[in-house]
ZABA-937097 format. One record per residue: chain; x, y, z of N, C-alpha, C, O in turn; residue number from 1. Coordinates in steps of 0.2 Angstrom, whole numbers, plus 2048, in hexadecimal, padded with zeros to 3 digits. Example, Ala and Ser with C-alpha at 12.3 -4.5 7.8 and 13.67 -1.06 7.14 Angstrom:
+--------+------+------+------+-------+-------+-------+------+------+------+------+------+------+-----+
: chaine : n_xx : n_yy : n_zz : ca_xx : ca_yy : ca_zz : c_xx : c_yy : c_zz : o_xx : o_yy : o_zz : num :
+--------+------+------+------+-------+-------+-------+------+------+------+------+------+------+-----+
:      A :  842 :  7E4 :  827 :   83E :   7EA :   827 :  842 :  7F0 :  827 :  847 :  7EF :  82A :   1 :
:      A :  840 :  7F5 :  823 :   844 :   7FB :   824 :  840 :  800 :  827 :  843 :  806 :  828 :   2 :
+--------+------+------+------+-------+-------+-------+------+------+------+------+------+------+-----+
***
This chain:
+--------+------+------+------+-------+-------+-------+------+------+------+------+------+------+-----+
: chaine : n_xx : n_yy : n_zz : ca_xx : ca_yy : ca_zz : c_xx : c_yy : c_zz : o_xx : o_yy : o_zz : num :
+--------+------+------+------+-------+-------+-------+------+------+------+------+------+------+-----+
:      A :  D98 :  52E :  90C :   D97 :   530 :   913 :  D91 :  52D :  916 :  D92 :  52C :  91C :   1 :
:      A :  D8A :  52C :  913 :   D86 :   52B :   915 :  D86 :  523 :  917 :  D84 :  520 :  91C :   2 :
:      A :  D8A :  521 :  913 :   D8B :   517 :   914 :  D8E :  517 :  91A :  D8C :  513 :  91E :   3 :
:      A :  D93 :  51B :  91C :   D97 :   51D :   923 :  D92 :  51A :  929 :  D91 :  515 :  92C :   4 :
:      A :  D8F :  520 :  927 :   D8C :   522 :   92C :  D83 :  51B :  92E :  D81 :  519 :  934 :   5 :
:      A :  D82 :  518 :  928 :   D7E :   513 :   92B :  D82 :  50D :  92D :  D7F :  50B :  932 :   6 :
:      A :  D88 :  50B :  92B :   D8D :   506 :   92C :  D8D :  508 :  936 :  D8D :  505 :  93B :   7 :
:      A :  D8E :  50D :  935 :   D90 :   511 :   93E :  D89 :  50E :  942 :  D89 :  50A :  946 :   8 :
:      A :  D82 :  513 :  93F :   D7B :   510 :   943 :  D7B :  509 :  943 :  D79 :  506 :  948 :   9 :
:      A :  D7E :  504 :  93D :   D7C :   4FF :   940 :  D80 :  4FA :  946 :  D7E :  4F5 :  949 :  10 :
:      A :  D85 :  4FE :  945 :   D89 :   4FB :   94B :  D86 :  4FC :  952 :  D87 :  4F9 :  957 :  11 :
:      A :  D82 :  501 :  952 :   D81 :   504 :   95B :  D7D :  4FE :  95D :  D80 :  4FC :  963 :  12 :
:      A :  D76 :  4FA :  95A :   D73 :   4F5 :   95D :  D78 :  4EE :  961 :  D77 :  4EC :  967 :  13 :
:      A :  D7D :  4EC :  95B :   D82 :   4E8 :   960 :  D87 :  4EB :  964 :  D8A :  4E7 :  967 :  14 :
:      A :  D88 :  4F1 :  965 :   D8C :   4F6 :   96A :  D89 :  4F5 :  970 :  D8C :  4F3 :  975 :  15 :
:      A :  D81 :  4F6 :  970 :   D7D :   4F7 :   974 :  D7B :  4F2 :  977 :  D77 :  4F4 :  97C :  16 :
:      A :  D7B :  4ED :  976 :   D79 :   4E5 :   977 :  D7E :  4E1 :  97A :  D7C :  4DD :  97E :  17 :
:      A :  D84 :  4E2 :  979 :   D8A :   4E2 :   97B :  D8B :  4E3 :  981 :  D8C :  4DE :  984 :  18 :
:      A :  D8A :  4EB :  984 :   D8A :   4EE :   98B :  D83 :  4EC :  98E :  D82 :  4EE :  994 :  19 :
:      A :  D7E :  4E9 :  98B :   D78 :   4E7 :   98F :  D7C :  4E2 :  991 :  D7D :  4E2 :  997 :  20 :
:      A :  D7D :  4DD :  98F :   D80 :   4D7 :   98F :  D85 :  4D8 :  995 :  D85 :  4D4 :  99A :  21 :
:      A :  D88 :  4DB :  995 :   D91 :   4DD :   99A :  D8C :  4DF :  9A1 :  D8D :  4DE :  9A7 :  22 :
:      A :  D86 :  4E3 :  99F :   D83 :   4E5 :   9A5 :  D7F :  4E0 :  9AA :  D7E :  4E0 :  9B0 :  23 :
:      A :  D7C :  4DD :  9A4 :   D78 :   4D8 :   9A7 :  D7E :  4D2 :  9AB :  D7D :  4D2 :  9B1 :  24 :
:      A :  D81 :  4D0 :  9A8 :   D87 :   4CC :   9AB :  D89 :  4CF :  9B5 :  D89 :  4CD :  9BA :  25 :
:      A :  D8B :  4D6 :  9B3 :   D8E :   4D7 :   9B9 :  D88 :  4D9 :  9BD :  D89 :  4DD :  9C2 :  26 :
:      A :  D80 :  4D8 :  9BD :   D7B :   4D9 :   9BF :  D78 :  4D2 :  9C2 :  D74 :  4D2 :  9C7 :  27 :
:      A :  D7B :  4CD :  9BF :   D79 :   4C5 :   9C2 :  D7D :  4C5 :  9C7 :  D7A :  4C3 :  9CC :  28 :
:      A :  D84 :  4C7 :  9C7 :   D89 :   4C6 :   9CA :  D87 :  4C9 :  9D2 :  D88 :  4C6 :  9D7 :  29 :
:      A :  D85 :  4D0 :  9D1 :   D86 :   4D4 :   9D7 :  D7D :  4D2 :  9DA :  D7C :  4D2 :  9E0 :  30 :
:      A :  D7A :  4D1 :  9D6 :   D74 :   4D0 :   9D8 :  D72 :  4CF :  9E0 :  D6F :  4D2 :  9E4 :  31 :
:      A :  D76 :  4C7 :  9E1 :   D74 :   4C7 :   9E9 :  D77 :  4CC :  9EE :  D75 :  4CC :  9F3 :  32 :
:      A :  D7D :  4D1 :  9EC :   D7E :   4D6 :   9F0 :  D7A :  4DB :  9F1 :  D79 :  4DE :  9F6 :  33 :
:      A :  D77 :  4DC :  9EA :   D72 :   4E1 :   9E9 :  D6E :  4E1 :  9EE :  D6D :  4E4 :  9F3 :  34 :
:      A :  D6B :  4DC :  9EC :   D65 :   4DA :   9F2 :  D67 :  4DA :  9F9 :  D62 :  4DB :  9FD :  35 :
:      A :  D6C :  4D8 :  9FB :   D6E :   4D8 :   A04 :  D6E :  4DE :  A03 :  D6A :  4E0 :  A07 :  36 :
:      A :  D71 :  4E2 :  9FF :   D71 :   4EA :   A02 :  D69 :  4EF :  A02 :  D68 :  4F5 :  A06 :  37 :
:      A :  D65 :  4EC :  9FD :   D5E :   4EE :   9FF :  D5B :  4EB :  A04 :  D57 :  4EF :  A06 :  38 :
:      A :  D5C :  4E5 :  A07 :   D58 :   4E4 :   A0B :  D59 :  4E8 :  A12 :  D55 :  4EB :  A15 :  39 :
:      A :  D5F :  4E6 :  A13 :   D63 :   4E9 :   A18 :  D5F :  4F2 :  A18 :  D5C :  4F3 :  A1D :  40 :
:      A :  D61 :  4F5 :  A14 :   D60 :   4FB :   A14 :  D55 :  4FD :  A14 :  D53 :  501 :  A17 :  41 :
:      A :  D52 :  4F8 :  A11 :   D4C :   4F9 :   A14 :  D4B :  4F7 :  A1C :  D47 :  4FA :  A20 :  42 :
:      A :  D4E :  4F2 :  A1C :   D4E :   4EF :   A24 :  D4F :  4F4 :  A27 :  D4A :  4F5 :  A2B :  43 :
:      A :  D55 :  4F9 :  A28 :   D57 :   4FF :   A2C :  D52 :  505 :  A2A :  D53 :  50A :  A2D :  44 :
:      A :  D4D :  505 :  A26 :   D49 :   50C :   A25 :  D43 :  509 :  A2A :  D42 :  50D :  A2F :  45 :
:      A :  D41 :  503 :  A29 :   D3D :   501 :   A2E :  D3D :  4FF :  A34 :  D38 :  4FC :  A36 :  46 :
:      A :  D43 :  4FF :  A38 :   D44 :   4FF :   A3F :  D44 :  508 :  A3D :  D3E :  50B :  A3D :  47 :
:      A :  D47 :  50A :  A3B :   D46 :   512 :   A3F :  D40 :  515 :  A40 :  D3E :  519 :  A44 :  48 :
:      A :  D3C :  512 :  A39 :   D33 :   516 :   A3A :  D30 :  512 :  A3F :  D2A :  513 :  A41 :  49 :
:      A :  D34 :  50C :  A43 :   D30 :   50A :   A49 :  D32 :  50C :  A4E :  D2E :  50C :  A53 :  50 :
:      A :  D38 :  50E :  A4F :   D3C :   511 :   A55 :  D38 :  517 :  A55 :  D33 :  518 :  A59 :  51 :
:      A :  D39 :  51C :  A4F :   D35 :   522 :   A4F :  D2D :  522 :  A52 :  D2B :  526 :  A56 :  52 :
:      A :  D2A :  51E :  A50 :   D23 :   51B :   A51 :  D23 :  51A :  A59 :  D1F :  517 :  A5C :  53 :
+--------+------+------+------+-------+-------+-------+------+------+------+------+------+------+-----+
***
């Protein structure tokens, strides 16, 4: 039972490595949307605190 159970822990690090990896991948990909849509969305906070102003 206990061999189970370390054979289980040692799997989680390449489990987890795995999905960094899948996340990182679909994070390069979308990145420059990312950023259009932050820009855009700071751009629009700052016309209104000038309109407001």
């Amino acid at each position: 039972m206990g061999g189970t159970t370390i054979h289980r822990g040692s799997a989680w690090p390449f489990l987890v490595g795995g999905a960094i990896c899948v996340v990182n991948s679909v994070n390069e990909r979308d990145l420059s949307l990312l950023n259009n849509y932050v820009e855009v969305t700071l751009h629009s906070q700052l016309l209104r605190g000038t309109m407001a102003a």
